[in-house]
MMTF fields as JSON, N, C-alpha, C and O atoms, coordinates in Angstrom:
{
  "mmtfVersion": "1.0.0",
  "mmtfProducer": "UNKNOWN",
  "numBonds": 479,
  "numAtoms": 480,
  "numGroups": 120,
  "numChains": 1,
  "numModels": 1,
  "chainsPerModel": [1],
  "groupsPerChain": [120],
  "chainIdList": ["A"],
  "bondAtomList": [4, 2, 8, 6, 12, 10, 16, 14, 20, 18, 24, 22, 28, 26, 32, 30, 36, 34, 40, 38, 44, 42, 48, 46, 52, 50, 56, 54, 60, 58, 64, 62, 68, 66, 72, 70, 76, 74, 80, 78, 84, 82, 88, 86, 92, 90, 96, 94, 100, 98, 104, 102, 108, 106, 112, 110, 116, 114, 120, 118, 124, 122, 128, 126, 132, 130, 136, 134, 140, 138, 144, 142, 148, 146, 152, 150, 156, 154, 160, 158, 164, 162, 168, 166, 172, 170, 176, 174, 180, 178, 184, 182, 188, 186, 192, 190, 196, 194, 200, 198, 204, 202, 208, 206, 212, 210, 216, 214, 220, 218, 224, 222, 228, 226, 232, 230, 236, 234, 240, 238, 244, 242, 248, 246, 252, 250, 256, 254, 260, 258, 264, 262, 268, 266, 272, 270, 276, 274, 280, 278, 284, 282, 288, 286, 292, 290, 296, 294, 300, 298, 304, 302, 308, 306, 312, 310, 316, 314, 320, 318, 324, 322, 328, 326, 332, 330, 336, 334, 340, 338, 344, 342, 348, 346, 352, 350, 356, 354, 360, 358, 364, 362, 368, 366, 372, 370, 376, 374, 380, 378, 384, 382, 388, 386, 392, 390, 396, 394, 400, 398, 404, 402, 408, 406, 412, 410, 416, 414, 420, 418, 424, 422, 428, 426, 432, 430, 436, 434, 440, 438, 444, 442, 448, 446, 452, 450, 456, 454, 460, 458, 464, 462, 468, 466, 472, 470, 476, 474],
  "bondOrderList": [1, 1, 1, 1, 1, 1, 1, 1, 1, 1, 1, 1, 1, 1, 1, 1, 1, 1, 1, 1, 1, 1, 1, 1, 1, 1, 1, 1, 1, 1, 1, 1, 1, 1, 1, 1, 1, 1, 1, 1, 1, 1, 1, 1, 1, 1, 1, 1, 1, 1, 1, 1, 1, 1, 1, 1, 1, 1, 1, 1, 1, 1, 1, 1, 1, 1, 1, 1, 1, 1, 1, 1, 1, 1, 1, 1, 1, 1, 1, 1, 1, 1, 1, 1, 1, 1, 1, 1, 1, 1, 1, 1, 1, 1, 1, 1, 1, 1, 1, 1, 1, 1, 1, 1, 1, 1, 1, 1, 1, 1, 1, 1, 1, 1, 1, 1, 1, 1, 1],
  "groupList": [{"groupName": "UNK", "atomNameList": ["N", "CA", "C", "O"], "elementList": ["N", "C", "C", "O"], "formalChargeList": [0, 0, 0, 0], "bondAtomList": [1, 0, 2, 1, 3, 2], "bondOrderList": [1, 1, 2], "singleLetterCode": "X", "chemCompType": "L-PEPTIDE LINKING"}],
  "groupTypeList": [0, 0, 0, 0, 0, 0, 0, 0, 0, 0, 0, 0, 0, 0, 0, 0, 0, 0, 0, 0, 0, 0, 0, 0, 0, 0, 0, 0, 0, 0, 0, 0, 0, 0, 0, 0, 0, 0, 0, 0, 0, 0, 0, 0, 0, 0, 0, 0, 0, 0, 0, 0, 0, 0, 0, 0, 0, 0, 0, 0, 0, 0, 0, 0, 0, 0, 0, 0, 0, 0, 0, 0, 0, 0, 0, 0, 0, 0, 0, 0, 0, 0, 0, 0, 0, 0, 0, 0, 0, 0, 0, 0, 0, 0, 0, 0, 0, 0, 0, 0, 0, 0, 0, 0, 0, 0, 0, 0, 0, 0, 0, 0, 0, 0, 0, 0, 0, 0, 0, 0],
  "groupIdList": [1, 2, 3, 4, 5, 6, 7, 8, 9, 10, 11, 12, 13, 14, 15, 16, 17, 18, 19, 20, 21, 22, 23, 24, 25, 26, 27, 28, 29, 30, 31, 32, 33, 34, 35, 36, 37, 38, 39, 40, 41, 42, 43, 44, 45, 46, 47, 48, 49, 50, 51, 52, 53, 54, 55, 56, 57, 58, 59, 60, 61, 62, 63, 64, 65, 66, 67, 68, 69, 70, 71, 72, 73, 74, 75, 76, 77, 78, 79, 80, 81, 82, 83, 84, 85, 86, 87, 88, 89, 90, 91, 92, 93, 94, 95, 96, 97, 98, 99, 100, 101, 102, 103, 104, 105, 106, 107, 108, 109, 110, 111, 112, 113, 114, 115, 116, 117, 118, 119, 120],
  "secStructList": [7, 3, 3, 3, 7, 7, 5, 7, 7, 3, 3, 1, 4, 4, 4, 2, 2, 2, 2, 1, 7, 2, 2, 2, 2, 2, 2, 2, 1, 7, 2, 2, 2, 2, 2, 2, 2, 2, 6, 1, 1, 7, 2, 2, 2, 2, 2, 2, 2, 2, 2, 2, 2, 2, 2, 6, 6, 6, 6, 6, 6, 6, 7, 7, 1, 6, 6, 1, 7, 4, 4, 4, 3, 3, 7, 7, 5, 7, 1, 1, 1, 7, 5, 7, 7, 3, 3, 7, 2, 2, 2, 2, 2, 6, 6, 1, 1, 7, 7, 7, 3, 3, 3, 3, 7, 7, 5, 6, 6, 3, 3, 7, 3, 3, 3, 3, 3, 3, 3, 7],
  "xCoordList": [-7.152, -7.776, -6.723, -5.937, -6.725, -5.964, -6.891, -7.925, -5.946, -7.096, -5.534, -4.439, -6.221, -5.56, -6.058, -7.282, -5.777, -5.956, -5.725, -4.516, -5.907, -5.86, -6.678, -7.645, -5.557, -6.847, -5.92, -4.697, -6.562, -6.627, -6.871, -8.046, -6.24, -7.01, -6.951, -5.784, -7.768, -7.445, -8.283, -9.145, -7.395, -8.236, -9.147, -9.04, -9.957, -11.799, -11.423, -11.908, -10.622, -10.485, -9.926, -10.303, -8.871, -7.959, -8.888, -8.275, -10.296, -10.751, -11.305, -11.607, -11.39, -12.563, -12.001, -12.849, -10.752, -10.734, -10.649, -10.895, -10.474, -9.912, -11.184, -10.944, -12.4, -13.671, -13.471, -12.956, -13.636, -13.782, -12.567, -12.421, -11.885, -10.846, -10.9, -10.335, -11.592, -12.066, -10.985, -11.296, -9.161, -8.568, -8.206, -7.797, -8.396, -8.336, -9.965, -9.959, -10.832, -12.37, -12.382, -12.798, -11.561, -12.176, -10.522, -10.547, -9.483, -8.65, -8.734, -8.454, -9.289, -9.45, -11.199, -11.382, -12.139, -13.48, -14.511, -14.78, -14.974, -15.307, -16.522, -16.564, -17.642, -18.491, -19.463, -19.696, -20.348, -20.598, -20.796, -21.704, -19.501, -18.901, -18.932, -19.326, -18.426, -18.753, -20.183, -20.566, -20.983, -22.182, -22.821, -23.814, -22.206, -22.997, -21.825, -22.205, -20.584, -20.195, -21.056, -21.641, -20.923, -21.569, -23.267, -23.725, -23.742, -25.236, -25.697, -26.826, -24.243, -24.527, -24.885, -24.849, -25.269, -24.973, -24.168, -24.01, -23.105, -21.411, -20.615, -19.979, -20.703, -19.848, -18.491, -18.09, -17.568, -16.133, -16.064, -15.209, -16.853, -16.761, -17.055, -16.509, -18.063, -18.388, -16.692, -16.051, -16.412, -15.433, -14.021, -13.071, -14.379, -12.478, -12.668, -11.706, -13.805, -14.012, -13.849, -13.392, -14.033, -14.318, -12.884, -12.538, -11.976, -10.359, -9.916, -9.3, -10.311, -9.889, -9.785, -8.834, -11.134, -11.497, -10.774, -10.432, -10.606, -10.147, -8.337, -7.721, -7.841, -6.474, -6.095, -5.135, -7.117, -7.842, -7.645, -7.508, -7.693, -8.326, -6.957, -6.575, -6.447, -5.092, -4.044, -3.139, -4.018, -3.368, -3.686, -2.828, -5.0, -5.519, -4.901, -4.933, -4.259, -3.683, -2.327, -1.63, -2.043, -0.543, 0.431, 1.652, -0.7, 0.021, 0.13, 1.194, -0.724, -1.114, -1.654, -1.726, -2.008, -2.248, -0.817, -0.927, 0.072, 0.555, 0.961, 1.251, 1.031, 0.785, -0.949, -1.196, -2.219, -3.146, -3.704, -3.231, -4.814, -5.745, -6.585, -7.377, -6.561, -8.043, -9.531, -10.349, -9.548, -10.743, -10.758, -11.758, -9.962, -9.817, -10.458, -10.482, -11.098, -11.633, -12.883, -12.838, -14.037, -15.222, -15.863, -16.048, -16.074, -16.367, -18.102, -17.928, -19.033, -20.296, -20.978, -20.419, -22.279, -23.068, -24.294, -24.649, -24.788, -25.984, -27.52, -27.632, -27.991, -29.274, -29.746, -30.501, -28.823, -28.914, -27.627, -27.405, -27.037, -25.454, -24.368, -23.18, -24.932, -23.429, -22.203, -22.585, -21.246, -20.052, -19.782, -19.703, -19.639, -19.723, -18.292, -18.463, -17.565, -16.64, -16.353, -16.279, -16.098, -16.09, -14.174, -13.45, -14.125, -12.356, -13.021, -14.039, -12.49, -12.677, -11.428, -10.436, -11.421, -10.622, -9.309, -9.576, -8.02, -6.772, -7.112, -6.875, -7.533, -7.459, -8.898, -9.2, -9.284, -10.358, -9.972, -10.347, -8.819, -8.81, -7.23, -7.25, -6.353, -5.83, -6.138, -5.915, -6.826, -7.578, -8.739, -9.179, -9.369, -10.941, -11.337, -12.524, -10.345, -10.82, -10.518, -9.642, -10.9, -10.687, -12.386, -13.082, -12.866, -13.982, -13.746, -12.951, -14.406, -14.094, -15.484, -16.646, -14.555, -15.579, -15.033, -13.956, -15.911, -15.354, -16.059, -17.118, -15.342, -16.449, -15.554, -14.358, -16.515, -15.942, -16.422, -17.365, -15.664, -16.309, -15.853, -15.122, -15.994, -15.348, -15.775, -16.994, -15.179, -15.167, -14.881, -14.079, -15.192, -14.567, -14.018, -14.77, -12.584, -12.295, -11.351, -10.131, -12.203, -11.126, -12.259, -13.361, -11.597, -12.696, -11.675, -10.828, -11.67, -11.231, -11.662, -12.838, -10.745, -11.655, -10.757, -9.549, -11.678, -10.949, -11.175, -12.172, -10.328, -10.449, -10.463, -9.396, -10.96, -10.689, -10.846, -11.947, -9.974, -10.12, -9.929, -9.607, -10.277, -9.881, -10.605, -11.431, -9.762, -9.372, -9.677, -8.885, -10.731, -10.94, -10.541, -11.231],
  "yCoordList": [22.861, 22.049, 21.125, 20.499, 21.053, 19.768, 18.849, 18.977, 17.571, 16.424, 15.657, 15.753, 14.662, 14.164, 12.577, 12.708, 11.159, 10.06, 9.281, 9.498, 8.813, 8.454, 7.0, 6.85, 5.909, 4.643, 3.815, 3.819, 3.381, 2.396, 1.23, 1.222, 0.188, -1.383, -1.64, -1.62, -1.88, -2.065, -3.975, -4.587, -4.205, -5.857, -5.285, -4.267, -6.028, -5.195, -6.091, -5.514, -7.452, -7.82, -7.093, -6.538, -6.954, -5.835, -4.494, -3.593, -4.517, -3.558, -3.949, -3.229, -5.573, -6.458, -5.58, -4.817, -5.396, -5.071, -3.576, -3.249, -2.914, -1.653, -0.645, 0.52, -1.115, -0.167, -0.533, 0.435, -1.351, -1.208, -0.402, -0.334, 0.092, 0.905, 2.159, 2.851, 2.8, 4.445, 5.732, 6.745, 4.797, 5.637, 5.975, 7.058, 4.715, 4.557, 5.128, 5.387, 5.188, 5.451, 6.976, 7.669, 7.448, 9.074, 9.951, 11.182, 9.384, 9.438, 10.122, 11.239, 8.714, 8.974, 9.292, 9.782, 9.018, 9.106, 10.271, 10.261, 11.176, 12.246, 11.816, 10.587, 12.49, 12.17, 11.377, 10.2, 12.272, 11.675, 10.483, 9.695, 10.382, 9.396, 7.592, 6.46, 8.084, 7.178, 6.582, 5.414, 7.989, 7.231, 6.78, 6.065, 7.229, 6.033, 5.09, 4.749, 4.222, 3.436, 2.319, 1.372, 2.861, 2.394, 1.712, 0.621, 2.575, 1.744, 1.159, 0.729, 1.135, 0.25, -1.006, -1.383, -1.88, -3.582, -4.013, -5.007, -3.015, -4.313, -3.08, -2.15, -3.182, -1.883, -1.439, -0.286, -3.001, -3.636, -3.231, -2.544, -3.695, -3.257, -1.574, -0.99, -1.148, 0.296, 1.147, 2.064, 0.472, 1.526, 1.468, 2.243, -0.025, -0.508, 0.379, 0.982, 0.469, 1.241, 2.953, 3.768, 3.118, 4.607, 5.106, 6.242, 4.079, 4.611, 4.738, 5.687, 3.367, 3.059, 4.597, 5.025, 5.294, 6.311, 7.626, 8.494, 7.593, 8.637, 8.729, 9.711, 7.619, 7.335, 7.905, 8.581, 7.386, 7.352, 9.183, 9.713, 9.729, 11.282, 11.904, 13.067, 11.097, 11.823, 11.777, 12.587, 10.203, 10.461, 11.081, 11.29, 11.48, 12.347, 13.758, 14.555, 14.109, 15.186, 15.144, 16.08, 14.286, 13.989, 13.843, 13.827, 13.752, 13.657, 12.121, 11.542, 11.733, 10.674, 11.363, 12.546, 10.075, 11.043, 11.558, 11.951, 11.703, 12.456, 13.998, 14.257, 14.709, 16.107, 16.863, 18.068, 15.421, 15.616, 14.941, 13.823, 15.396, 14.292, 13.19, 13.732, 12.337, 11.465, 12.209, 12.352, 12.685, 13.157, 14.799, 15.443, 15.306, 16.093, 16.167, 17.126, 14.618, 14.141, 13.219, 12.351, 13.895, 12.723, 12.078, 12.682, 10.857, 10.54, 9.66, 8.474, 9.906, 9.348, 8.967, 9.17, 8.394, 8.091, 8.86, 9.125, 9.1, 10.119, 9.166, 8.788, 8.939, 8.589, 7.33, 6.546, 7.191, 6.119, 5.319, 4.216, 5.676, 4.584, 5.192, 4.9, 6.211, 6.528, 7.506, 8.671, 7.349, 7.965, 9.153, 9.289, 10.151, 11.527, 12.299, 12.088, 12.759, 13.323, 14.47, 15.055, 15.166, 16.602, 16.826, 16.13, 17.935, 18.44, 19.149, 19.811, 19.06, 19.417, 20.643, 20.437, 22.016, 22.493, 22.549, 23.204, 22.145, 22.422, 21.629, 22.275, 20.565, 20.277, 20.868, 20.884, 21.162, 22.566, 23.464, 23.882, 24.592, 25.558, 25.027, 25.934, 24.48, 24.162, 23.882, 24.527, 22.553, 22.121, 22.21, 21.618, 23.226, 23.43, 23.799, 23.643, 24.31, 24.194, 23.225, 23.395, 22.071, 20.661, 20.254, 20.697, 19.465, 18.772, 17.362, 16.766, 16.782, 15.207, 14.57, 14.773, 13.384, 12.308, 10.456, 9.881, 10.109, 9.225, 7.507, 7.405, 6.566, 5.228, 4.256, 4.046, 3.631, 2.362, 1.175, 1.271, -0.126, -1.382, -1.921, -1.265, -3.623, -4.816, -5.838, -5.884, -6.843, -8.244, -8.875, -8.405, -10.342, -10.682, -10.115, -9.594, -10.155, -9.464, -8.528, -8.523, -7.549, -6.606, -4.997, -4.95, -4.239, -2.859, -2.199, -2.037, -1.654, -0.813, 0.788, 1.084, 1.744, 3.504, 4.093, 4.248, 4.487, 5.259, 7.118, 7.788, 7.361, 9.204, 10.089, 10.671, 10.617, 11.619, 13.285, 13.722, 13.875, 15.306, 15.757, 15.063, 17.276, 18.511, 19.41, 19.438, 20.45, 21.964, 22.685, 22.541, 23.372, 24.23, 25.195, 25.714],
  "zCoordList": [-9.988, -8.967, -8.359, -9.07, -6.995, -6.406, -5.759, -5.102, -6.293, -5.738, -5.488, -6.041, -4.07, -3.284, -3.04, -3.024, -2.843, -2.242, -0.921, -0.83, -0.242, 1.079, 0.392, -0.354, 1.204, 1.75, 2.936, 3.075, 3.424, 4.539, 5.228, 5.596, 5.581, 5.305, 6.646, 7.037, 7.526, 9.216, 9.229, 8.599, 10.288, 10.541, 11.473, 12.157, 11.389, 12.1, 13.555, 14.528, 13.95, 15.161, 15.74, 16.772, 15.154, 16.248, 17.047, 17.618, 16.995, 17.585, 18.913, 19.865, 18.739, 19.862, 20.788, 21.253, 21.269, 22.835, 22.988, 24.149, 22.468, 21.733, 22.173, 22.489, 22.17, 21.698, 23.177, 23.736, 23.863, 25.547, 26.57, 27.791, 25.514, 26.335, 26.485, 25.638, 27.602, 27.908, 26.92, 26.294, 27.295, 26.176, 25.183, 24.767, 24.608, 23.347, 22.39, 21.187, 23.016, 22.384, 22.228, 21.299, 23.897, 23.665, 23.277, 23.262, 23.053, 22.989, 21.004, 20.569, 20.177, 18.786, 18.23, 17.116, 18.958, 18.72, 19.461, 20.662, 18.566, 18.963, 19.889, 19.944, 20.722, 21.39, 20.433, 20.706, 18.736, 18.188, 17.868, 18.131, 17.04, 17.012, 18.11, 17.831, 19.092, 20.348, 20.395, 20.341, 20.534, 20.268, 19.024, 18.894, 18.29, 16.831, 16.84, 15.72, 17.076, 17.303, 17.941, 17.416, 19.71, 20.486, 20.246, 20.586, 19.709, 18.921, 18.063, 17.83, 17.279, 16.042, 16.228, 17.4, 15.318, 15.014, 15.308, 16.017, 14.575, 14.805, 15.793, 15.298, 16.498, 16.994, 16.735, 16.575, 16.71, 16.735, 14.764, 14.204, 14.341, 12.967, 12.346, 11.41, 13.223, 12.645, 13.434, 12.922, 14.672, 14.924, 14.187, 14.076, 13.659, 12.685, 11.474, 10.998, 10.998, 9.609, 10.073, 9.271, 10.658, 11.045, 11.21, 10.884, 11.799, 11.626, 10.64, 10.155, 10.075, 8.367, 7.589, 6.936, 7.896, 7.706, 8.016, 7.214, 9.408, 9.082, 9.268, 9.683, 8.899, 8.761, 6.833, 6.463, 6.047, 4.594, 4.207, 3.104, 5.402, 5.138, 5.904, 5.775, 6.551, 6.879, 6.492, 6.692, 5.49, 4.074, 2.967, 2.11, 2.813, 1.639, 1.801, 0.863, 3.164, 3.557, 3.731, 4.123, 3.499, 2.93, 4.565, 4.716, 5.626, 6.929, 7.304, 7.52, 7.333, 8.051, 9.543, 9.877, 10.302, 11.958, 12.286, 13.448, 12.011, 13.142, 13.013, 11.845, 13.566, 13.45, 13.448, 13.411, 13.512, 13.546, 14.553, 14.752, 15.438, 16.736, 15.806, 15.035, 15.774, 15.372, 15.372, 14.462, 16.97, 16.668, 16.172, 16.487, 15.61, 14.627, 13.22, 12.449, 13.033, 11.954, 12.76, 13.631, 11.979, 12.831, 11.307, 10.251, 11.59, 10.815, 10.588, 10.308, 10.637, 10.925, 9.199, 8.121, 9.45, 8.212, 8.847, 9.995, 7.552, 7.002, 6.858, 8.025, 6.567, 6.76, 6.317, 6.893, 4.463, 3.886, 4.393, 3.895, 5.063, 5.807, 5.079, 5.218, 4.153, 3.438, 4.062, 4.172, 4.358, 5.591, 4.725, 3.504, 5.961, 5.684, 6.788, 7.989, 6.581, 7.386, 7.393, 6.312, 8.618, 8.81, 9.708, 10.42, 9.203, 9.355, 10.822, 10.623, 12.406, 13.621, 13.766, 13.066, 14.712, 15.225, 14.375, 13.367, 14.356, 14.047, 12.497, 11.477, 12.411, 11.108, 10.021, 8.827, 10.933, 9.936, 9.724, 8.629, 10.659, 10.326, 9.463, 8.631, 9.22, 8.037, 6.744, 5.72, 6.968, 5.82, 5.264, 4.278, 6.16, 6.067, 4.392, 4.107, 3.206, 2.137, 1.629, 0.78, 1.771, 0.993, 1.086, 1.999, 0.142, -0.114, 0.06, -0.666, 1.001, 0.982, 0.717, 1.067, -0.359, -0.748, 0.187, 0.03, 0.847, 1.507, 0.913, 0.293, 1.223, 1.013, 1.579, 1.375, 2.445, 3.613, 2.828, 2.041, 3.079, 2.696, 3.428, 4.171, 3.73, 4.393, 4.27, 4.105, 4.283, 4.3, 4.898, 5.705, 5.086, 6.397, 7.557, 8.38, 7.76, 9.156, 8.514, 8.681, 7.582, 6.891, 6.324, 5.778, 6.65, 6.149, 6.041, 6.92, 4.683, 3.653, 3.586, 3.797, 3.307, 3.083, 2.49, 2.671, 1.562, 0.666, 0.697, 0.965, 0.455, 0.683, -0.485, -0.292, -1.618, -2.461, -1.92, -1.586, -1.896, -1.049, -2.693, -3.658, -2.598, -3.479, -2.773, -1.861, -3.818, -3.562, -5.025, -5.957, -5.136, -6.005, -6.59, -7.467]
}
């Protein structure tokens, strides 16, 4: 079995202006995505965690982003809020046999994600 780690610590301000920027939103945030950002509570916070995220999962892949798109990785929550992420296009058909376990937190002006991937 291979198992892999990824985590990520982003300041949740650094997004205030960030989520209002057409290129920066569709640039790293899949349509999805955009829209469960966009409707959340905290928006500035669901979208700082969601990088956290999938920055978390692109070190679990031993890349980081580069050699990968952002929205290559979408990252949303499931019913009870718990974050769920799916491998898109180029980083699916690479990594598409990996299993990811994901979990966001934050505090103050800080949100945390952690990544466990494996391979069976």
């Amino acid at each position: 079995m291979d198992i892999s780690h990824g985590v990520d610590l982003e300041r949740i301000s650094r997004f205030d202006a960030l989520i209002h920027k057409p290129s920066f939103m569709n640039g790293v945030y899949t349509d999805n995505e955009r829209a469960f950002i966009l409707s959340s509570a905290r928006p500035v916070r669901t979208a700082a965690s969601s990088f956290a995220a999938k920055e978390a999962i692109a070190k679990a892949l031993g890349r980081g982003l580069y050699g990968l798109l952002p929205r290559e990785i979408e990252v949303l929550r499931d019913e009870k809020g718990r974050p769920e992420a799916s491998l898109l296009g180029r980083a699916a058909e690479q990594y598409g046999d990996r299993s990811i376990s994901l979990s966001i937190s934050y505090k103050d002006d800080y949100t945390v994600a952690s990544c466990v991937l494996w391979r069976a």
